[in-house]
C-alpha positions in Angstrom: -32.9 -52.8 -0.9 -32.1 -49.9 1.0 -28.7 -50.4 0.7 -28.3 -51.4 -3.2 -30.0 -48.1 -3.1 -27.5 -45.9 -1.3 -24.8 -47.7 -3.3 -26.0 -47.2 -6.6 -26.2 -43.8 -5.9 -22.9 -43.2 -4.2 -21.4 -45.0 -7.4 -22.6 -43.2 -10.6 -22.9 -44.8 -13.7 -20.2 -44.0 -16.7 -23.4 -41.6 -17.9 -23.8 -39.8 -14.3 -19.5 -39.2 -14.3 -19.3 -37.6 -17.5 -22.2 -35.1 -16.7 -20.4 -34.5 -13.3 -16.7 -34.3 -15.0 -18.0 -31.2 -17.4 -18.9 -28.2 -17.3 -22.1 -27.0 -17.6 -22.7 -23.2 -16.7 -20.6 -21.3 -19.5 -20.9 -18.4 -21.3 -20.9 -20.4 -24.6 -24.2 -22.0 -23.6 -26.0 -19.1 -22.2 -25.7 -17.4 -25.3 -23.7 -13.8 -23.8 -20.6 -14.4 -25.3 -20.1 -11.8 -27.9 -18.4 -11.3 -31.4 -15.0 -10.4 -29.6 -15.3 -12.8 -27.2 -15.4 -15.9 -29.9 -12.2 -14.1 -31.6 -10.1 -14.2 -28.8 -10.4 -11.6 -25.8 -13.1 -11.1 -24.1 -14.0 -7.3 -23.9 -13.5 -5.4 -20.6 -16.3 -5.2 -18.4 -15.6 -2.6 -16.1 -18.9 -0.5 -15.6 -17.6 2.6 -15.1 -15.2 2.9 -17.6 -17.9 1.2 -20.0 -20.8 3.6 -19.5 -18.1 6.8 -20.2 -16.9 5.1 -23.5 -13.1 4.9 -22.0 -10.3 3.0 -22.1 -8.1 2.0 -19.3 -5.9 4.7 -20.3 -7.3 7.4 -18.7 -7.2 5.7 -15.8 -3.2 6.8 -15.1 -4.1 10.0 -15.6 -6.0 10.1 -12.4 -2.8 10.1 -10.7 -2.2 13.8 -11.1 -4.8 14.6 -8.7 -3.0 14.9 -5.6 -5.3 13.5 -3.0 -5.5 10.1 -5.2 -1.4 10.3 -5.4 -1.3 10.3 -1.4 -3.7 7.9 -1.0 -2.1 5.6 -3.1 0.9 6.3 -1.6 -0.2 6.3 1.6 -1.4 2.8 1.0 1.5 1.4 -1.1 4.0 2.5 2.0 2.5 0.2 4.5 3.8 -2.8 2.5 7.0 -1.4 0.7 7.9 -0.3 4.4 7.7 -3.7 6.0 10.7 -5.7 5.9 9.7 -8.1 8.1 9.2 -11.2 5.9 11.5 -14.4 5.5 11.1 -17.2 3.0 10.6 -20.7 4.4 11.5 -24.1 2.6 7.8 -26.0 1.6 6.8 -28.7 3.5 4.4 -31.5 3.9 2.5 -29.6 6.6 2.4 -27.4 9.5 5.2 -28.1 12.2 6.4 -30.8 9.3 10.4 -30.8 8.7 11.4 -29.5 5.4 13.3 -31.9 3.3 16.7 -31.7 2.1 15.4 -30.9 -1.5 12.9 -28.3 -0.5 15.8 -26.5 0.9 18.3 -26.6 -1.7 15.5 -25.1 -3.6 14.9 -22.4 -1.1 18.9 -21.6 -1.1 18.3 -21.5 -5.2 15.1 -19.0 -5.2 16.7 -16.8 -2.8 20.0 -16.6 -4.5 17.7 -15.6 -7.7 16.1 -13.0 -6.0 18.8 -11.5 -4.5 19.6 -10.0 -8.0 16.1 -8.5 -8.4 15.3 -5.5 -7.3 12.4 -6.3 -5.5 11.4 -3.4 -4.2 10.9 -1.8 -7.4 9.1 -5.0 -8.2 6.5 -4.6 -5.1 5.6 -1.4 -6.4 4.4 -2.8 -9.4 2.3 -5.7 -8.2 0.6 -3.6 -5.4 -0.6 -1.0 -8.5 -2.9 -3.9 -8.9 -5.7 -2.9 -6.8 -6.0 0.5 -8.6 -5.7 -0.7 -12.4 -7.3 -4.5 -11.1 -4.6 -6.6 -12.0 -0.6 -6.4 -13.0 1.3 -9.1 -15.8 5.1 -9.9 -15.2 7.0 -11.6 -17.4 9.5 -14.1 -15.8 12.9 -13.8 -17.6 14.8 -17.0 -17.5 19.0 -18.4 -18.2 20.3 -22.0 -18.5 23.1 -22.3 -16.0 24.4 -25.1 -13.8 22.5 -27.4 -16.0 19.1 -25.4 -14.3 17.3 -23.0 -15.4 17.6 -19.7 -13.1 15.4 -16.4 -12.5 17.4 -13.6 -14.4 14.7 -11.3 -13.5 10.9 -10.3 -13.6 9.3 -7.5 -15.2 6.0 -6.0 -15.1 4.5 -5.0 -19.0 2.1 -3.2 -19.7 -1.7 -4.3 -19.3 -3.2 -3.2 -22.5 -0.9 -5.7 -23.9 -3.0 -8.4 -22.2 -6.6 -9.6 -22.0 -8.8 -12.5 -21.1 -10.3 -15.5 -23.0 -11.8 -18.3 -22.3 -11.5 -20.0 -19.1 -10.0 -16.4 -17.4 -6.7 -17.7 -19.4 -4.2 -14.3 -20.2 -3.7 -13.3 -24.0 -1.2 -11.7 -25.0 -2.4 -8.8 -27.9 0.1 -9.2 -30.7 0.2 -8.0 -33.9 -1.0 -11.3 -35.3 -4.2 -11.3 -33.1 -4.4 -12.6 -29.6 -2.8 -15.6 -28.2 -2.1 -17.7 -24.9 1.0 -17.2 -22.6 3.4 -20.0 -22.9 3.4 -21.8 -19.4 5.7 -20.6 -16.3 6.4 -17.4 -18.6 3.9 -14.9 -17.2 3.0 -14.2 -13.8 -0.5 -12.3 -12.4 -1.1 -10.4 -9.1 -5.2 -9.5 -9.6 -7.6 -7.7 -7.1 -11.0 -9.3 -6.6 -10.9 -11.3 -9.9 -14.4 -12.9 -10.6 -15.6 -15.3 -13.2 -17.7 -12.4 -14.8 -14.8 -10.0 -14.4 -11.3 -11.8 -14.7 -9.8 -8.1 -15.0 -10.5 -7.4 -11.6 -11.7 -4.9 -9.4 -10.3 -1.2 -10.4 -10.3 1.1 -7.6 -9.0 3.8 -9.8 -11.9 3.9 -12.1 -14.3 4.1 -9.3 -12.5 7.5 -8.5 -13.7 8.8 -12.2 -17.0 11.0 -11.2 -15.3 12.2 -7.8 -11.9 13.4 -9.6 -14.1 14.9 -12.7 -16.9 16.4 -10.1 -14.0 17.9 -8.2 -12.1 19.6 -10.8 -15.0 21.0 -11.7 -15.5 22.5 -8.2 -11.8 23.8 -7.8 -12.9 25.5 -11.6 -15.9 27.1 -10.2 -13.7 27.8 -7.1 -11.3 29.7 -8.4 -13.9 31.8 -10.8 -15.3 32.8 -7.6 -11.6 33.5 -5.7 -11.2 36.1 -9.1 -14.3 37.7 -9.2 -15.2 38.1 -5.6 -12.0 37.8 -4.2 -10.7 41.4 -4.5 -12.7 44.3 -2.9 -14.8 46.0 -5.2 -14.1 50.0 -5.6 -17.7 51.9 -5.6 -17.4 55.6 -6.5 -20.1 58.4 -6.0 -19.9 60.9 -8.7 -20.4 64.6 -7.9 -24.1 66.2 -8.8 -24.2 67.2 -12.5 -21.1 65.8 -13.6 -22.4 64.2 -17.4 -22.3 60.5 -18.5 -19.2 61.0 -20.8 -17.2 62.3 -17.4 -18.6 59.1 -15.5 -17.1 56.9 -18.3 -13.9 58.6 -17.5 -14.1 58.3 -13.9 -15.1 54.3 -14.1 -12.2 53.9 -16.5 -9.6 55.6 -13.4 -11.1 53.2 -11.2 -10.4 50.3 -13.4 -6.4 51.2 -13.8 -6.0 50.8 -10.5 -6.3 47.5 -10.5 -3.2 47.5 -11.7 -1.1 50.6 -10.7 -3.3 51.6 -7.6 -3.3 55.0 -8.9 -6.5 57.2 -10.1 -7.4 60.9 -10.4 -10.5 61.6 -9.4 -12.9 64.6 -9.8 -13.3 67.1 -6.5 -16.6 65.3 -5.0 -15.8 62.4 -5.6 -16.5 59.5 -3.0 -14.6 56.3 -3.4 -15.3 53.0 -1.4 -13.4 49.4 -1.1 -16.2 47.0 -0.2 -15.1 43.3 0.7 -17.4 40.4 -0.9 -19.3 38.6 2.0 -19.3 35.1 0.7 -16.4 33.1 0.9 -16.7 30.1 -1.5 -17.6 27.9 1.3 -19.8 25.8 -0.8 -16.8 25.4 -3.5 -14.5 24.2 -0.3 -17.0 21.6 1.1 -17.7 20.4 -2.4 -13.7 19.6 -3.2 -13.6 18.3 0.5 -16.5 16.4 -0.3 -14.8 14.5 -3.3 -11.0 14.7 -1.4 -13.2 12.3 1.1 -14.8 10.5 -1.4 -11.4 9.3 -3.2 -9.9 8.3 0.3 -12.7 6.3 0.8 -12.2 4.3 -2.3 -8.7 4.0 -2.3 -7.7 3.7 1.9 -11.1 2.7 3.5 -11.4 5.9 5.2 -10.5 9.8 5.7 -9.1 10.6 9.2 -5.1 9.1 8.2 -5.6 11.5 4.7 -7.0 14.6 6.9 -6.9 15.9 10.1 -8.3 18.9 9.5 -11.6 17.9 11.4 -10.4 16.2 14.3 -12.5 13.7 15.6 -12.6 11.6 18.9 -10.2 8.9 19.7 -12.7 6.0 19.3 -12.9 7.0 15.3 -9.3 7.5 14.9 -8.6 3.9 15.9 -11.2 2.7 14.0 -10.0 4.4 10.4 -6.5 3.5 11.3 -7.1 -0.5 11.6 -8.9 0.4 8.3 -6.3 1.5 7.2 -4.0 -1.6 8.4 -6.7 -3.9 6.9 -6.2 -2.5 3.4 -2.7 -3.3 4.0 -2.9 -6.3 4.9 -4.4 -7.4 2.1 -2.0 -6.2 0.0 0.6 -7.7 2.0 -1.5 -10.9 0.9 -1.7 -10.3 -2.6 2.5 -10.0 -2.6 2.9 -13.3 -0.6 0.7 -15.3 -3.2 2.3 -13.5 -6.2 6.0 -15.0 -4.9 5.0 -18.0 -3.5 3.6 -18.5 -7.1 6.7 -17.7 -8.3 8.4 -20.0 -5.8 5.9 -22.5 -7.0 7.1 -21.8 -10.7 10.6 -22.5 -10.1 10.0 -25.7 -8.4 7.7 -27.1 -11.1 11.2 -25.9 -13.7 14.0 -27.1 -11.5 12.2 -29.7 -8.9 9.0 -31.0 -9.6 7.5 -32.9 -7.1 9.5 -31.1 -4.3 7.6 -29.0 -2.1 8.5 -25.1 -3.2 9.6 -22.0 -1.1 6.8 -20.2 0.3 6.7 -15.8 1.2 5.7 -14.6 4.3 5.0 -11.9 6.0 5.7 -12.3 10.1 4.5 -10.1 12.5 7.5 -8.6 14.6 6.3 -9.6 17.7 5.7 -13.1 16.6 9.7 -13.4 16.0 9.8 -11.6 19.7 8.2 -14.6 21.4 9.8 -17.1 19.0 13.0 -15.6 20.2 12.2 -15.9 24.1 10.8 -19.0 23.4 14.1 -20.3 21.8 16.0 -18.2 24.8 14.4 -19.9 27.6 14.6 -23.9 25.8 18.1 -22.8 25.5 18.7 -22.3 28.9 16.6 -25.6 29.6 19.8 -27.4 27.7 18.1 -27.8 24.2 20.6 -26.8 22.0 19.3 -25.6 18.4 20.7 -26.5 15.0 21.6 -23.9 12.1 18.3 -25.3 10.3 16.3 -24.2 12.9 17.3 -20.2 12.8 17.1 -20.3 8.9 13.6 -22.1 8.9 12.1 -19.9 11.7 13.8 -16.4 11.3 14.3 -16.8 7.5 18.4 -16.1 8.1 20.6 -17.0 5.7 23.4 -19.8 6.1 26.5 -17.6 5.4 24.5 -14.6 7.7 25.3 -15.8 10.9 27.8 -18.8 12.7 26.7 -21.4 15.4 29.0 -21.1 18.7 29.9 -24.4 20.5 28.1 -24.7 24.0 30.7 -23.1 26.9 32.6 -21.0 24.0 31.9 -17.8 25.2 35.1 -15.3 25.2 36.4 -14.1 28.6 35.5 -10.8 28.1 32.0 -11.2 27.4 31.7 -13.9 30.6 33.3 -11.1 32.8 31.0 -8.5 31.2 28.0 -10.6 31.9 29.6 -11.6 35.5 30.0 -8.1 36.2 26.6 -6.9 35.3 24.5 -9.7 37.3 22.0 -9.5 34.5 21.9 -11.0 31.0 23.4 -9.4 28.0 21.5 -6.6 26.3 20.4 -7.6 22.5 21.2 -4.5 20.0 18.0 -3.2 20.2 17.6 -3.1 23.8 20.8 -0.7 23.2 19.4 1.3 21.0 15.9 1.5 23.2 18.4 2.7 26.6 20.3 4.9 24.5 17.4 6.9 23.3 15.9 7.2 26.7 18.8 8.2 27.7 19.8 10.8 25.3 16.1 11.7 25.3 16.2 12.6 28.8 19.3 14.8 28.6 17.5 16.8 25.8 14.3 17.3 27.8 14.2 16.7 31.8 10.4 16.7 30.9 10.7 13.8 29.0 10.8 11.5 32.0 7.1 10.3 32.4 6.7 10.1 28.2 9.8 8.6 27.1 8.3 4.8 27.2 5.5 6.1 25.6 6.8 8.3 22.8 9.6 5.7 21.8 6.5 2.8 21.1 4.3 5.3 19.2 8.3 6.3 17.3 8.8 2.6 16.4 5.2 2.0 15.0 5.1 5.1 13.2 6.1 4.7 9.8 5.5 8.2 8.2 5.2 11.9 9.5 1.6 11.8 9.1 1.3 8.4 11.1 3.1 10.1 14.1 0.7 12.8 14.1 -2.0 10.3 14.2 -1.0 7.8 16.9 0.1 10.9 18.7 -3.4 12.6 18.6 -5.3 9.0 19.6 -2.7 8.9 22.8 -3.1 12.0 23.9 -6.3 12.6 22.8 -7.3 14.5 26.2 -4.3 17.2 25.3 -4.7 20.9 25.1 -3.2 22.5 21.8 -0.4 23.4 23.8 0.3 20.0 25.4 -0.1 18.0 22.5 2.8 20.4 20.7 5.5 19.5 23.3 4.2 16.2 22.8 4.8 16.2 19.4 7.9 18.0 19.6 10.0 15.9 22.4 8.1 12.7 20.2 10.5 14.1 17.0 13.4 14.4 19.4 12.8 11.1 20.4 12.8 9.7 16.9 15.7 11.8 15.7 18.2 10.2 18.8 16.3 7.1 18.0 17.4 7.3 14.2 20.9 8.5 15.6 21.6 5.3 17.4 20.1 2.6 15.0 22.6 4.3 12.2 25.4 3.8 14.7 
């Protein structure tokens, strides 16, 4: 009984699969779709923008407020920056071999791209998180009996919206209708069912941009009328109001040409304001900090003018490395999509070309890992460096086991040690010319060189530099800073070389 039981209800009826096939919870059925919504898009829900009867227009406009400019840019960088990515064939799996199909289709995607400028291309999808999400159209050209990526361009989002099911219209002239299929690509930030437009971080900057303008405003009212030193004069005894007019009038022109004649008697005075606008100066800081917030996750990579202790600089820096992170995500999806595109056009069925992003020490300890099975006798095919380090075939050549030249073997001989790798070049060759520059240098060279390489921007040295040396006088962290920019400008000698 029992049984029948369990097995009834483990096995719905034709009735029970229907209900659990459909879908129940829409916005049709609760009533909250609106007028626009039945026509085709649905409207924008962003609260912000919604409550101040905007458009997404003004939202680009924010960008002339230079704190949300460096923050963007600030944030963008991280990404654009990092080169270290590779493009593996698809496979079934994990540790699973790619098959001879998935990379021929590889070979064919990266061909494609290699015509793109994809840097450019970046640029645009990471704006995504400020304006919530970013539409490129995929441009496409018969050839080979195929149909290959010509190129990919981002259009502009007030030419798209959202109907039913999140599915992208495009806004025509003759009203709104759906993408055709493999033509349009998305990158979105936090999309939700309620929201398929995403999350804007740019519109959440609104009040704190407005608020501070304002501020500066009132700032700079105060800069021009308490700024200058007032000039307070003392007429003589008995000299009559028409002679006082004249007097305040002298006093007034020199303003401009400093010079006034005065009556004998006369006392004249320069008296400084006292107030210095401080309140106008926290207020803009105030907001400055609010905008970083929204856009980087913190303050202390924007502005150092407030220095605080070590502990809370590492902290808002791997903020700061989060946020770029998950950028770094949001790219990988949008091309593996697009890898995932071009398979379904040229292969279907075959597993498609996925984007990565690899950590440079991961490839490190791939490297020694391969170095060291090496010298066990495992010898590696050319699969194996294209699959792992994302090389290209025609990038590099195989050499035959015991082929190496005389002149490397009696370099090697000679040395006792194995041959240096170009980098470990460039890293002795920097010490060295590091310590010829500074005798000083000595205990710090090590040191400086690591905080060189991770430093991706002026203002990340100074950072990294003040969390190192965070025990540093004013004095000591200057020299710091200044054999640090000798250090990276022999570094950047070398690697050009």
């Amino acid at each position: 009984m029992i049984w029948d039981w369990i097995k009834d209800f483990a096995s719905p009826g034709a009735a029970r699969r229907e209900e659990l096939l459909a879908e129940v919870a829409t916005r049709e059925s609760t009533g909250s779709m609106d007028l626009a919504g039945w026509l085709g898009a649905f409207p924008d829900p962003d609260p912000v923008l919604r409550k101040r009867g905007d458009d997404t227009g003004v939202l680009a406009d924010l960008l002339g407020d230079e704190q949300v400019t460096m923050a963007v840019q600030q944030r963008k960088l991280g990404t654009l920056l990092k080169n270290d990515y590779v493009i593996r064939a698809g496979s079934a799996g994990a540790g699973a071999e790619p098959t001879d199909g998935a990379e021929r289709l590889r070979k064919m995607f990266l061909e494609d791209l290699e015509r793109i400028d994809l840097y450019n291309l970046t640029s645009e999808i990471l704006d995504a998180p400020y304006f919530g999400y970013t539409v490129a159209e995929l441009y496409w050209e018969s050839r080979g009996g195929v149909l290959r990526l010509k190129d990919v361009v981002c259009k502009p989002r007030d030419w798209f919206g959202f109907a039913g099911r999140s599915k992208v219209v495009f806004r025509s002239m003759e009203g709104d209708r759906e993408i055709p299929e493999f033509k349009f690509l998305l990158a979105r930030h936090f999309p939700t069912y309620e929201n398929p437009y995403g999350l804007r971080l740019l519109s959440r900057c609104l009040w704190p941009v407005a608020f501070k303008r304002g501020g500066v405003q009132f700032w700079m009212d105060f800069c021009e009328r308490y700024g200058m030193p007032w000039t307070l004069a003392t007429a003589p005894a008995g000299m009559e109001r028409t002679q006082r007019r004249e007097m305040a009038q002298d006093l007034a022109s020199m303003v401009r040409d400093a010079v006034a004649v005065l009556p004998s008697g006369a006392d004249v005075k320069l008296e400084q304001a006292q107030g210095k606008g401080e309140v106008h100066q926290a207020m803009v800081r105030h907001w400055d900090n609010a905008i970083s917030k929204v856009l980087i996750g913190q303050t202390l990579t924007s502005d150092l003018s407030g220095v605080g202790a070590r502990a809370a600089s590492e902290t808002h820096y791997s903020v700061l490395q989060d946020y770029r992170a998950a950028d770094q995500r949001m790219v990988s999806t949008f091309f593996t999509d697009l890898g995932w595109i071009y398979g379904e056009i040229n292969a279907p069925g075959e597993y498609t070309p996925v984007w990565e992003y690899v950590d440079p020490d991961d490839l490190d300890a791939e490297a020694d890992r391969a170095g060291r099975l090496h010298t066990a006798g495992v010898r590696f095919r050319k699969t194996y460096f294209e699959r792992r380090f994302g090389l290209s075939e025609d990038e590099f050549e195989m050499q035959e086991a015991g082929a190496v030249s005389g002149l490397d073997f009696a370099a090697n001989f000679s040395s006792g040690v194995q041959k240096r790798s170009r980098q470990d070049e460039v890293d002795r060759l920097a010490e060295a010319g590091a310590r010829k520059v500074q005798p000083g240098l000595d205990g710090l060279a090590q040191q400086l060189l690591a905080i060189v390489e991770q430093a991706e921007s002026p203002e990340e040295l100074e950072l990294l530099l003040m969390k190192e040396f965070s025990d540093f006088s004013d004095d000591e962290m200057t020299e710091a800073l200044r054999q640090a920019l000798v250090a990276a400008d022999l570094y950047g000698r070398w690697a050009a070389r």
